[in-house]
PyMOL Python script that loads the backbone (N, CA, C, O; Angstrom):
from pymol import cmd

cmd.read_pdbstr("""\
ATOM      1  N   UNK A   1      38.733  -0.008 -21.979  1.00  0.00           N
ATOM      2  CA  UNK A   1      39.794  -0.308 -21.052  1.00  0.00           C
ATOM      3  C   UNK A   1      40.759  -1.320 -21.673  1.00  0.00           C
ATOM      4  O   UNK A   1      41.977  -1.148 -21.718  1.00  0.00           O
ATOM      5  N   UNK A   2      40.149  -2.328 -22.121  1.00  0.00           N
ATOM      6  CA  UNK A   2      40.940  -3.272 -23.020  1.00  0.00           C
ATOM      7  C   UNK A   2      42.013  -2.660 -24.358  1.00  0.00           C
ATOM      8  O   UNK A   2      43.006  -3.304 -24.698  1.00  0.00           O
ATOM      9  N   UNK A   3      41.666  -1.475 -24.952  1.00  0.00           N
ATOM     10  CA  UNK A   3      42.135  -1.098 -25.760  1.00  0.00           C
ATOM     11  C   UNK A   3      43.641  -0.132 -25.520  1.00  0.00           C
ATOM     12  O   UNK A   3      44.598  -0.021 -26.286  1.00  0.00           O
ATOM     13  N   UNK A   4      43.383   0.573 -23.975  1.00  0.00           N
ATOM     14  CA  UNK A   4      44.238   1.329 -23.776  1.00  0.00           C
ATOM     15  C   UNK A   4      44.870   0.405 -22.797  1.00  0.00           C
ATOM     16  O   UNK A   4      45.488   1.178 -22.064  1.00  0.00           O
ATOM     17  N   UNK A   5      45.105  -1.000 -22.290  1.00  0.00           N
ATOM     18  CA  UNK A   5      45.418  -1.870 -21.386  1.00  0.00           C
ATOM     19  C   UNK A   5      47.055  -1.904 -21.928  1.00  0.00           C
ATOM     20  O   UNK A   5      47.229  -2.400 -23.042  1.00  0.00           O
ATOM     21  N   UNK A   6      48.392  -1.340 -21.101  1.00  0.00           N
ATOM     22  CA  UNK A   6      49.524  -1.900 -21.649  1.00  0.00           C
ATOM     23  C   UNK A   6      49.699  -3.303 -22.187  1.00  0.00           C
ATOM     24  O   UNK A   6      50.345  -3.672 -23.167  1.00  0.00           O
ATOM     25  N   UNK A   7      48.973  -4.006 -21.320  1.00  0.00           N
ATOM     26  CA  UNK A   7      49.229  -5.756 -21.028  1.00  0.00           C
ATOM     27  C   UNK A   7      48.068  -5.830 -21.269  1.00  0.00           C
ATOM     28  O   UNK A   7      47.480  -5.674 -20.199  1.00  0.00           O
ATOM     29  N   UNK A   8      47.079  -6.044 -22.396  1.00  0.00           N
ATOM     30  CA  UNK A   8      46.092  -6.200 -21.899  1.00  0.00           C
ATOM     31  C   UNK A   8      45.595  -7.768 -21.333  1.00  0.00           C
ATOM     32  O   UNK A   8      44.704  -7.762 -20.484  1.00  0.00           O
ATOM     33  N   UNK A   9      46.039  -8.846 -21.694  1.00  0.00           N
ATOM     34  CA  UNK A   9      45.997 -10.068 -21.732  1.00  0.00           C
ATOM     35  C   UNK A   9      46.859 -10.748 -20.837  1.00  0.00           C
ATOM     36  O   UNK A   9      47.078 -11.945 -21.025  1.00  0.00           O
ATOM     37  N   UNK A  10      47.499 -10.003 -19.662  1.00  0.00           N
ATOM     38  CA  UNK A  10      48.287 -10.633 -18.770  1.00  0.00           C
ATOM     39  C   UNK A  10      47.405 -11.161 -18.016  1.00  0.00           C
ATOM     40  O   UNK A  10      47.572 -12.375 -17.906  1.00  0.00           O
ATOM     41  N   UNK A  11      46.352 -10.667 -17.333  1.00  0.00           N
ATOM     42  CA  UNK A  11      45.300 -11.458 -16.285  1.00  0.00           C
ATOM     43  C   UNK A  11      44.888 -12.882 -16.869  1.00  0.00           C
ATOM     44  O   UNK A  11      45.138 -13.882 -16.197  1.00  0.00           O
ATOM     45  N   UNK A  12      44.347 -12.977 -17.934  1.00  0.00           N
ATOM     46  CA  UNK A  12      44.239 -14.287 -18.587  1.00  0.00           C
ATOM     47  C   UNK A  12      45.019 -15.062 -18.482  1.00  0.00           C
ATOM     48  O   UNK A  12      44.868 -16.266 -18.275  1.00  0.00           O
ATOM     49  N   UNK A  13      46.400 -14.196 -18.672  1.00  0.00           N
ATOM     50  CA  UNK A  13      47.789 -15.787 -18.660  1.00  0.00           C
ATOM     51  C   UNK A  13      47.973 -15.764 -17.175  1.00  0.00           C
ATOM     52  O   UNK A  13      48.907 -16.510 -16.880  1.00  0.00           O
ATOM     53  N   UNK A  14      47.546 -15.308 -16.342  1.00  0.00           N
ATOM     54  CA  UNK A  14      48.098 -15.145 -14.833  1.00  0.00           C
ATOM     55  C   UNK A  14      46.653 -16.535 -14.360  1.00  0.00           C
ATOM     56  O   UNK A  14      46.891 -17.561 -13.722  1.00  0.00           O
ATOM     57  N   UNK A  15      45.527 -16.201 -14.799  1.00  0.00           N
ATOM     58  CA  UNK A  15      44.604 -17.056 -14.191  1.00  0.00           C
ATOM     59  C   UNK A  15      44.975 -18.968 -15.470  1.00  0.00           C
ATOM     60  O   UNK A  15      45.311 -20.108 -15.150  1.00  0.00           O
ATOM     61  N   UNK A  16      44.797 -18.598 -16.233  1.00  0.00           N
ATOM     62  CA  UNK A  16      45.281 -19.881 -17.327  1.00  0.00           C
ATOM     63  C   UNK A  16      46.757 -20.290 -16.338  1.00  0.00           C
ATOM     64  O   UNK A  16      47.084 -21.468 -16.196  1.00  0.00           O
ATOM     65  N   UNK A  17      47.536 -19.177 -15.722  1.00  0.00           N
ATOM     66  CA  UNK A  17      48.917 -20.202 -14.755  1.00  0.00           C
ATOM     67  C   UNK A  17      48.373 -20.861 -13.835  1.00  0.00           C
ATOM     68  O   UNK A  17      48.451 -22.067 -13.602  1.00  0.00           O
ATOM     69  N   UNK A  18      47.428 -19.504 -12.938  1.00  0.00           N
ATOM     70  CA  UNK A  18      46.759 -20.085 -11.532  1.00  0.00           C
ATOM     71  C   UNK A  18      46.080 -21.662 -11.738  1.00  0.00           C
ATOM     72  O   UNK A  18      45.897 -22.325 -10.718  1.00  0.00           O
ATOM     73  N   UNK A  19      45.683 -22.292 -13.188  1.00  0.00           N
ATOM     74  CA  UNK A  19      44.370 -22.953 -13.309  1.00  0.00           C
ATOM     75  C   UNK A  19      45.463 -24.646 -13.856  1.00  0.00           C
ATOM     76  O   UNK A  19      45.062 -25.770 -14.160  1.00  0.00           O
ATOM     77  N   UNK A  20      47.187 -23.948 -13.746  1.00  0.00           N
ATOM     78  CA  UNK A  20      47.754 -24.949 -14.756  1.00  0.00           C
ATOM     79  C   UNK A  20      48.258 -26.145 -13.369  1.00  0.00           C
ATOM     80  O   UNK A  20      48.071 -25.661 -12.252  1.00  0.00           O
ATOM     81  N   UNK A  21      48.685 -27.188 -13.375  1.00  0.00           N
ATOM     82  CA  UNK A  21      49.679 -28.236 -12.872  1.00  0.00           C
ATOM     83  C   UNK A  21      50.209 -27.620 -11.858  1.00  0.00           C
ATOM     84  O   UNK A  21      49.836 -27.614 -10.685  1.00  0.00           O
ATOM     85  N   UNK A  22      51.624 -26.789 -12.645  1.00  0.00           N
ATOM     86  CA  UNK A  22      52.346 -26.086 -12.407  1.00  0.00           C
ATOM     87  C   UNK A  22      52.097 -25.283 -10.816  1.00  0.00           C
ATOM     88  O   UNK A  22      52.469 -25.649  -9.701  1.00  0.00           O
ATOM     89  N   UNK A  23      51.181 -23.848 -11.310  1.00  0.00           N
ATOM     90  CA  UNK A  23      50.371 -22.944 -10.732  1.00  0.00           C
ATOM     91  C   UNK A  23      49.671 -23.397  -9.042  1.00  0.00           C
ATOM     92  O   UNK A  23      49.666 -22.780  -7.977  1.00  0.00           O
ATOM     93  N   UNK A  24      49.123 -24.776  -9.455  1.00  0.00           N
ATOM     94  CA  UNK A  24      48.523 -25.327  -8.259  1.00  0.00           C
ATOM     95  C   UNK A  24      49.281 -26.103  -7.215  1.00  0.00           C
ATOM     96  O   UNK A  24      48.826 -26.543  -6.159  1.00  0.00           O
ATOM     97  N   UNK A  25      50.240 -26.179  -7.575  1.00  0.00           N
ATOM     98  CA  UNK A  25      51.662 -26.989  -7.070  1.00  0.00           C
ATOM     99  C   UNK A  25      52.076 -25.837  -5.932  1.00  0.00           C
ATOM    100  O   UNK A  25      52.245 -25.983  -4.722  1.00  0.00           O
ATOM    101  N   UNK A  26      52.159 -24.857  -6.608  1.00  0.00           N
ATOM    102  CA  UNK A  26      52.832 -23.649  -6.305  1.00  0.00           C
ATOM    103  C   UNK A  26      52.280 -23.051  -4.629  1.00  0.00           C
ATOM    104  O   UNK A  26      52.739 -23.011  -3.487  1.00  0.00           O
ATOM    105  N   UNK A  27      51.025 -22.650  -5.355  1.00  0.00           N
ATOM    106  CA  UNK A  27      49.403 -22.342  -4.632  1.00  0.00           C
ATOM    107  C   UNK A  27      49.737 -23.407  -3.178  1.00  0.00           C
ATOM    108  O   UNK A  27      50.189 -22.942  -2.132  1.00  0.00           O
ATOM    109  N   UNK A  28      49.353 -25.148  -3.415  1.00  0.00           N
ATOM    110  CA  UNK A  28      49.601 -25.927  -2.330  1.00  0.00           C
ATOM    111  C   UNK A  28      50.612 -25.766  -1.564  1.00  0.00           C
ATOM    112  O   UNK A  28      50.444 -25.989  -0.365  1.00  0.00           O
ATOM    113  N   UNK A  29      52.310 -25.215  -2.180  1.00  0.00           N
ATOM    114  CA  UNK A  29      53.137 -25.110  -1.267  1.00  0.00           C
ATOM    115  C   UNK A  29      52.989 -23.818  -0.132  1.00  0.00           C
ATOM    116  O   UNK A  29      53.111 -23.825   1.093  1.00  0.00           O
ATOM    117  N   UNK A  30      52.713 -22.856  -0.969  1.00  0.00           N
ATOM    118  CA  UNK A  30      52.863 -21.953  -0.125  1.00  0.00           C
ATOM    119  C   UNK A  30      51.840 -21.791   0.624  1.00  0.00           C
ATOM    120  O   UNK A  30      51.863 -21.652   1.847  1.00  0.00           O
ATOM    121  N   UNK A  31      50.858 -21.803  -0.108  1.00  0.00           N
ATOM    122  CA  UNK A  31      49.227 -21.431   0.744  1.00  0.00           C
ATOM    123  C   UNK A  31      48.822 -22.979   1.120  1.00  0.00           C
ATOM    124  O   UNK A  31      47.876 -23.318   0.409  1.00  0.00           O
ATOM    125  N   UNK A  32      49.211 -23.961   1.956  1.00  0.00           N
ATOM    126  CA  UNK A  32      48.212 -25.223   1.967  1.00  0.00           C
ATOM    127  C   UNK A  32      46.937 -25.249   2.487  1.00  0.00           C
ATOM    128  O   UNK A  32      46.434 -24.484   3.310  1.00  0.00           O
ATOM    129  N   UNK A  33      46.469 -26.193   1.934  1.00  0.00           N
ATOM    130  CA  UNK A  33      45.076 -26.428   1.929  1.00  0.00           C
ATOM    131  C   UNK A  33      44.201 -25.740   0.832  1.00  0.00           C
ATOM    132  O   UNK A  33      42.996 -25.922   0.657  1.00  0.00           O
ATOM    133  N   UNK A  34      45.510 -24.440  -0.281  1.00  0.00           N
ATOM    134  CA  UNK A  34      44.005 -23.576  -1.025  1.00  0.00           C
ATOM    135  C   UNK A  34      43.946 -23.805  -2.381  1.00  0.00           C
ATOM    136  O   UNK A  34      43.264 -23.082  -3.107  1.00  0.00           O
ATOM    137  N   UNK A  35      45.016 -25.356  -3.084  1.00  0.00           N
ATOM    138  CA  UNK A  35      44.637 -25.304  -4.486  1.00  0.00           C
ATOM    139  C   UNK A  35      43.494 -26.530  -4.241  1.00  0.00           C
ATOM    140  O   UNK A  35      43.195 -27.264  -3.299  1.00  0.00           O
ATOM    141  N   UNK A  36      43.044 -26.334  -5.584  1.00  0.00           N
ATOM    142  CA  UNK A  36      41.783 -26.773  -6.101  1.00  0.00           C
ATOM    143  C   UNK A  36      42.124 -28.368  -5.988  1.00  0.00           C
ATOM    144  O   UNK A  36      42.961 -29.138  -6.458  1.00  0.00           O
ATOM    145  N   UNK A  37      40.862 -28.438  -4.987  1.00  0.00           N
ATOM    146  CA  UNK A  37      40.546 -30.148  -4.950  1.00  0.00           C
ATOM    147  C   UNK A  37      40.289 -31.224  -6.643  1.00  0.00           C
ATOM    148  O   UNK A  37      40.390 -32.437  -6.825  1.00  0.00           O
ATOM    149  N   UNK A  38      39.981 -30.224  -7.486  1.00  0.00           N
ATOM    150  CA  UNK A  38      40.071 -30.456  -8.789  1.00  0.00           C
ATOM    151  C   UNK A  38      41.456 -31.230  -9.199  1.00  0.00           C
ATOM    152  O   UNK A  38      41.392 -32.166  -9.996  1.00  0.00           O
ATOM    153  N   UNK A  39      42.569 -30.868  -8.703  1.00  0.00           N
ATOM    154  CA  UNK A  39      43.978 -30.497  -8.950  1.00  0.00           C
ATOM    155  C   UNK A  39      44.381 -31.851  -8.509  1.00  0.00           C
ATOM    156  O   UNK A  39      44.528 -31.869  -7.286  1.00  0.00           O
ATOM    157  N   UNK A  40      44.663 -33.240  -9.199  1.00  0.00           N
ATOM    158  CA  UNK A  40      45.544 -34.511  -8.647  1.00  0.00           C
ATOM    159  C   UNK A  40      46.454 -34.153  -8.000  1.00  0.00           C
ATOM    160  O   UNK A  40      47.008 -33.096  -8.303  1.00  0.00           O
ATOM    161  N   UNK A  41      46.724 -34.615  -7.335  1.00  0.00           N
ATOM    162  CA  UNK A  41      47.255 -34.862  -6.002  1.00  0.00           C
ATOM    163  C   UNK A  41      47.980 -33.679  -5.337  1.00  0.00           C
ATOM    164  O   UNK A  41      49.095 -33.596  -4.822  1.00  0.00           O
ATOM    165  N   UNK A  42      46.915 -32.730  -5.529  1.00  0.00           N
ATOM    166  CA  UNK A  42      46.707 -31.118  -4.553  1.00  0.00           C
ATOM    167  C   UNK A  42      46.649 -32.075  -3.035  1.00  0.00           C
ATOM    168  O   UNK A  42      46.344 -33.260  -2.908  1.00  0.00           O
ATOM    169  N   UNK A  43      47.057 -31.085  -1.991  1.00  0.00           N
ATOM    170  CA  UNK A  43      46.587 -31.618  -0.674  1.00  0.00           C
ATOM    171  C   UNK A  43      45.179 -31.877  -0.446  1.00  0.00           C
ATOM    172  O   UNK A  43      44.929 -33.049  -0.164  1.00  0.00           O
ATOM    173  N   UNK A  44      44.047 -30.958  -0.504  1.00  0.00           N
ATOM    174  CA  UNK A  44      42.497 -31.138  -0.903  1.00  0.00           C
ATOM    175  C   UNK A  44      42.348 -32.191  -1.553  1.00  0.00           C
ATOM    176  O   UNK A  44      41.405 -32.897  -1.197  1.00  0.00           O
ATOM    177  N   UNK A  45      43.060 -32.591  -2.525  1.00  0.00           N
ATOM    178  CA  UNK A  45      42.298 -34.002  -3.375  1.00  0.00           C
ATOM    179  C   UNK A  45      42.982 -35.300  -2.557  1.00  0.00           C
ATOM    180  O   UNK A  45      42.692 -36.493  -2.462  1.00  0.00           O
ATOM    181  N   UNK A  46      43.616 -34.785  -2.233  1.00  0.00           N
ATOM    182  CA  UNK A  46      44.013 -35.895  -1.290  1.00  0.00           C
ATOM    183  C   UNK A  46      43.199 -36.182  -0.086  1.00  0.00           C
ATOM    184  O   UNK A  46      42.636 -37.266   0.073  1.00  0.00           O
ATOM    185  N   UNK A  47      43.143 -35.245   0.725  1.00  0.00           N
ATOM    186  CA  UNK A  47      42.107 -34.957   1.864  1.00  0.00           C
ATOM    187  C   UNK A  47      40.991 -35.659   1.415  1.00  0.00           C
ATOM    188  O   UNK A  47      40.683 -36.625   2.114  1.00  0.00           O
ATOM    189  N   UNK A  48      40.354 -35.450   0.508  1.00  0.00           N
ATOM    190  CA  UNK A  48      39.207 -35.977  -0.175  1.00  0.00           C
ATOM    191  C   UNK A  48      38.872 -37.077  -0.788  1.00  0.00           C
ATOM    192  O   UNK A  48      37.713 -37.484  -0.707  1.00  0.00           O
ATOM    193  N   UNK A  49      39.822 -37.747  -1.505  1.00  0.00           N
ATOM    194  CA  UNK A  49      40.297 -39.054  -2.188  1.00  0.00           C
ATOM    195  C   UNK A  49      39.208 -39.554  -1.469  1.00  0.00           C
ATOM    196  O   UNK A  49      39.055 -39.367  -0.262  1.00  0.00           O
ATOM    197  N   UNK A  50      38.336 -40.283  -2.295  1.00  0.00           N
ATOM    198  CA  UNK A  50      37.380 -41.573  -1.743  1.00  0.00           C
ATOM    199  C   UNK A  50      36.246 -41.024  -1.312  1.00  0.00           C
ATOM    200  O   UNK A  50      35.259 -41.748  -1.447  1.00  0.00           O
ATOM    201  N   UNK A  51      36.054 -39.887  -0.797  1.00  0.00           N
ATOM    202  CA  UNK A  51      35.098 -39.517  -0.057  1.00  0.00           C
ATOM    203  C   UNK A  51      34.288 -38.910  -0.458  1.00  0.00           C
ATOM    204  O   UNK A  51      34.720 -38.252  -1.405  1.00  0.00           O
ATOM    205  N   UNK A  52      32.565 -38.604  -0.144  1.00  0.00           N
ATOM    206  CA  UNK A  52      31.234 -38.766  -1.078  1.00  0.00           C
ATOM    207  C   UNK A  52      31.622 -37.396  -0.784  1.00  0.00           C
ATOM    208  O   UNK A  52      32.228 -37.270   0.280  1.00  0.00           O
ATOM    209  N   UNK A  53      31.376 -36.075  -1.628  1.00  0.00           N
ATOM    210  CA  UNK A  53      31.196 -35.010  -2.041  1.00  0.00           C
ATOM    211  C   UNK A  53      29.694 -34.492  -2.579  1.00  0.00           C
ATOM    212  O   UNK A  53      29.038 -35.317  -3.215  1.00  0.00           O
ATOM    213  N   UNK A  54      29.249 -33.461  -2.403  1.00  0.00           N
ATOM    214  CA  UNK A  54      28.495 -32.715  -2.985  1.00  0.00           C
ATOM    215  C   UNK A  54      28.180 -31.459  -3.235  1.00  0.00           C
ATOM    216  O   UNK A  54      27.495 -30.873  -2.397  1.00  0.00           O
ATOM    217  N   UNK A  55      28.608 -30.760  -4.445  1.00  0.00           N
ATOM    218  CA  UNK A  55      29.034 -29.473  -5.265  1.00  0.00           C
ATOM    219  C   UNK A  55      27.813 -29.053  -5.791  1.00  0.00           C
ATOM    220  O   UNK A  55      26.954 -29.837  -6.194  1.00  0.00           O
ATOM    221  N   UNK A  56      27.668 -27.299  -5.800  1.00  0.00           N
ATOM    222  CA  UNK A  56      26.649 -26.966  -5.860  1.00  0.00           C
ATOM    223  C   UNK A  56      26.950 -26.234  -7.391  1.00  0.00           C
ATOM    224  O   UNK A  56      27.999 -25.590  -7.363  1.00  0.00           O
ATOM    225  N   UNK A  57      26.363 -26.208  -8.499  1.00  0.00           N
ATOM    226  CA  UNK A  57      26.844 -25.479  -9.781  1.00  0.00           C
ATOM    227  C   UNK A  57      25.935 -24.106  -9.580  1.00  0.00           C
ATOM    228  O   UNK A  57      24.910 -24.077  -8.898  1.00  0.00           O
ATOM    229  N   UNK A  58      26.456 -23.047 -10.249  1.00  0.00           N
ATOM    230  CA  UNK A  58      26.568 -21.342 -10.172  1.00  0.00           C
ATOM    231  C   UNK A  58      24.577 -21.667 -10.512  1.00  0.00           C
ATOM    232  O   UNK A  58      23.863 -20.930  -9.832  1.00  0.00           O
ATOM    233  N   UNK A  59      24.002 -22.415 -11.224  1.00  0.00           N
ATOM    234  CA  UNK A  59      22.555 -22.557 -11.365  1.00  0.00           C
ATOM    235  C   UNK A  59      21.732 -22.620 -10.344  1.00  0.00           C
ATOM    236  O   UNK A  59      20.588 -22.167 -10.368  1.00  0.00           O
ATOM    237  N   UNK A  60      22.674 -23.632  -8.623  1.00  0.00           N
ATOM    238  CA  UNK A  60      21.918 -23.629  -8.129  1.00  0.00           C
ATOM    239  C   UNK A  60      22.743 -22.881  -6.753  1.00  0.00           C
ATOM    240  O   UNK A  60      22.644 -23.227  -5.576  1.00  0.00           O
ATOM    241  N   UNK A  61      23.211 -22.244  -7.075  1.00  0.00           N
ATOM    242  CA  UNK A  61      23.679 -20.904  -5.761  1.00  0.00           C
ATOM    243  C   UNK A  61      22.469 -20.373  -5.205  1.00  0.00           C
ATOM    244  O   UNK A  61      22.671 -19.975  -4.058  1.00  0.00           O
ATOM    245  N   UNK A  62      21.696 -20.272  -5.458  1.00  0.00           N
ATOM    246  CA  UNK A  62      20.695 -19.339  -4.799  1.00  0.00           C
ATOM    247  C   UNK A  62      20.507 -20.399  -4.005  1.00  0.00           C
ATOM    248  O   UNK A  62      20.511 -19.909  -2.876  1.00  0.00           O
ATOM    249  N   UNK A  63      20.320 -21.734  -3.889  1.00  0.00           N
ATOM    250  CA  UNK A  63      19.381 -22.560  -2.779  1.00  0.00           C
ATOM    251  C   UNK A  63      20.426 -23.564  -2.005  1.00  0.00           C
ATOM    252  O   UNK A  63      20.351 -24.736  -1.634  1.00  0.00           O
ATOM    253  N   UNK A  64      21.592 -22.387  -1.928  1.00  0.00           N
ATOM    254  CA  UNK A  64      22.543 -23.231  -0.913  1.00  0.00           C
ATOM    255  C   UNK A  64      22.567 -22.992   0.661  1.00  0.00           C
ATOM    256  O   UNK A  64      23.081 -23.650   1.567  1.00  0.00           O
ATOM    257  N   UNK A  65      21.838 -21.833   0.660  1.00  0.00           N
ATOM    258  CA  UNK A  65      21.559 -20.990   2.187  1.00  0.00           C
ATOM    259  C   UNK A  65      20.625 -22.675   2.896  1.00  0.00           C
ATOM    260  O   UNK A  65      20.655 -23.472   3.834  1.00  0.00           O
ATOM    261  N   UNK A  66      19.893 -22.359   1.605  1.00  0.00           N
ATOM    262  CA  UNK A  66      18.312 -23.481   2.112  1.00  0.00           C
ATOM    263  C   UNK A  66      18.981 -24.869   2.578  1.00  0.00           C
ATOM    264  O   UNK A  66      18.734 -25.502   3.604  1.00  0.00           O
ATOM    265  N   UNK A  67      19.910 -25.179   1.536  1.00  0.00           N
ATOM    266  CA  UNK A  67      20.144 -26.783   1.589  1.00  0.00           C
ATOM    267  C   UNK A  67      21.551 -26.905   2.608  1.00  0.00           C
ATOM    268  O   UNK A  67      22.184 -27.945   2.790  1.00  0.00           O
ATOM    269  N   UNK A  68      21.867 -25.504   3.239  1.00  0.00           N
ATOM    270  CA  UNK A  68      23.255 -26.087   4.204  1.00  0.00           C
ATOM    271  C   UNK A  68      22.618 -26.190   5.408  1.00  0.00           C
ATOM    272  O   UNK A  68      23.176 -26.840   6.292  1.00  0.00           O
ATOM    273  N   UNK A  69      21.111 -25.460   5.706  1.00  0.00           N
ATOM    274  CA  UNK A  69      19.897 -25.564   6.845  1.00  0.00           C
ATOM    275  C   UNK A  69      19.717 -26.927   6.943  1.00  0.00           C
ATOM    276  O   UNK A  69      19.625 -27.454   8.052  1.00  0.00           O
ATOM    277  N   UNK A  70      19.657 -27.551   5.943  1.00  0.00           N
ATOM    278  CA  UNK A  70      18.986 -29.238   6.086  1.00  0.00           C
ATOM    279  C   UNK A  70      19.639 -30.093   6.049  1.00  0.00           C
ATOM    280  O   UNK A  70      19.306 -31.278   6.060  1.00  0.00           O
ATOM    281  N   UNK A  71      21.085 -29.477   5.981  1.00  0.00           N
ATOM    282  CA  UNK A  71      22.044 -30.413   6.185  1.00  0.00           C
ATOM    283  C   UNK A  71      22.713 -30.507   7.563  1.00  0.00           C
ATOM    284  O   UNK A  71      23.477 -31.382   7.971  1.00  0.00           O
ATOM    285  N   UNK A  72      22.190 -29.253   8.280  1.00  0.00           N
ATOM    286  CA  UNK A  72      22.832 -29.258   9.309  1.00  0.00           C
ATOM    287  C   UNK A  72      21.567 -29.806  10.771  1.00  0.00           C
ATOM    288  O   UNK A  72      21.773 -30.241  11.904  1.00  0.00           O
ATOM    289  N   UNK A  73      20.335 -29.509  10.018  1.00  0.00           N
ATOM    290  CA  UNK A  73      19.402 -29.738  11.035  1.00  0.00           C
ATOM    291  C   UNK A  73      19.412 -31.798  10.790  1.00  0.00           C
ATOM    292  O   UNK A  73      19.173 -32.482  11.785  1.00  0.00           O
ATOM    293  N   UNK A  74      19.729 -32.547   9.314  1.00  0.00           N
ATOM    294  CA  UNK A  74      19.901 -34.030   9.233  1.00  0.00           C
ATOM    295  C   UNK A  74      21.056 -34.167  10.212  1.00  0.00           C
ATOM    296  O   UNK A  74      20.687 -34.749  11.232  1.00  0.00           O
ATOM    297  N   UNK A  75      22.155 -33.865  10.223  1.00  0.00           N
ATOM    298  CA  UNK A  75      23.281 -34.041  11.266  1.00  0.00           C
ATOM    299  C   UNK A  75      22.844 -33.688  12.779  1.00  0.00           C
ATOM    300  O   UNK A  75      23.479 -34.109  13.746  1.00  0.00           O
ATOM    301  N   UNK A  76      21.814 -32.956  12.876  1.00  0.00           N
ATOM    302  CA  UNK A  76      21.996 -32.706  14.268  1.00  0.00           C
ATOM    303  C   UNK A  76      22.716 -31.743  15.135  1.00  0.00           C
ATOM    304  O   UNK A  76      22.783 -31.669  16.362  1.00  0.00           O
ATOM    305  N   UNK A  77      23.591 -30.540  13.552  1.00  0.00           N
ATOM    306  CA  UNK A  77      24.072 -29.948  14.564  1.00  0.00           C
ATOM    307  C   UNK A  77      23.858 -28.668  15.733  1.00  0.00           C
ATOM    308  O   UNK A  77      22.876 -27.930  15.649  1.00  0.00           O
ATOM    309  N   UNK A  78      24.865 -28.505  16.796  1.00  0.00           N
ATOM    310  CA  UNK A  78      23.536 -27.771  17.724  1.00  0.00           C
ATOM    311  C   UNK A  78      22.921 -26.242  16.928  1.00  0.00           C
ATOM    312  O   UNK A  78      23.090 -26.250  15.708  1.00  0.00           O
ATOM    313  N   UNK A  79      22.534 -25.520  17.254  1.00  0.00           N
ATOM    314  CA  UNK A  79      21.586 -24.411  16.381  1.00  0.00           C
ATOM    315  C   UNK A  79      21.877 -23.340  17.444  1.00  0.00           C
ATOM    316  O   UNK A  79      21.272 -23.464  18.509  1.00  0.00           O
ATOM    317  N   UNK A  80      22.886 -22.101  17.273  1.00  0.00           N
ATOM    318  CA  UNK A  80      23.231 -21.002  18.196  1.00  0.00           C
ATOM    319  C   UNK A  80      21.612 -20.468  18.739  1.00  0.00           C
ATOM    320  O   UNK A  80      20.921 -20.260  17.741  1.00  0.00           O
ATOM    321  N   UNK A  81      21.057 -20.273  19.679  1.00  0.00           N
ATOM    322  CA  UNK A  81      19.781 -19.560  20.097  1.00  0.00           C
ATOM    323  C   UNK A  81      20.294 -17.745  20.600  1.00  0.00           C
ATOM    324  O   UNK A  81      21.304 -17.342  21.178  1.00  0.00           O
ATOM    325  N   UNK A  82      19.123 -17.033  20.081  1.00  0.00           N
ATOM    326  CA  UNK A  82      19.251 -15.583  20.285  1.00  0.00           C
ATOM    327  C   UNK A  82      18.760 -15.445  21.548  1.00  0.00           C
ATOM    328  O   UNK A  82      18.709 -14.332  22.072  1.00  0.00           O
TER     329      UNK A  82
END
""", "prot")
cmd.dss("prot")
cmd.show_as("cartoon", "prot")
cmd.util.cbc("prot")
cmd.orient("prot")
């Protein structure tokens, strides 16, 4: 597919824009709230500025079902019943 691709390398420069300054500027104006909290002074990093975070890396995806259960049963929050 790569070989017969007109462009083949446009998606790369389209996500390398999505990932640039620029790109996320863009992203915040139009879409707010959806560039990357990564992104200085994105609306999200702002929102966030100061405040304790905790990010789960692609290693531990599988045990986020488990750990958003125990985060929500430490908070207290209420629990829909069937």
């Amino acid at each position: 597919m790569l070989k017969t691709a007109s462009n083949p390398h446009a998606g790369l420069l389209w996500l390398e824009f999505q990932a640039s300054q620029e790109g996320q500027a863009i992203i915040d104006e139009y879409e707010p709230i959806s560039a990357s909290f990564y992104t200085p002074g994105s609306a999200l990093e702002k929102l966030l500025r100061g405040k304790k975070l905790s990010l789960v890396d692609w290693q531990n995806q599988h045990l986020k079902q488990t750990w958003m259960a125990k985060i929500v049963e430490a908070f207290g929050f209420p629990k829909a019943d069937r």
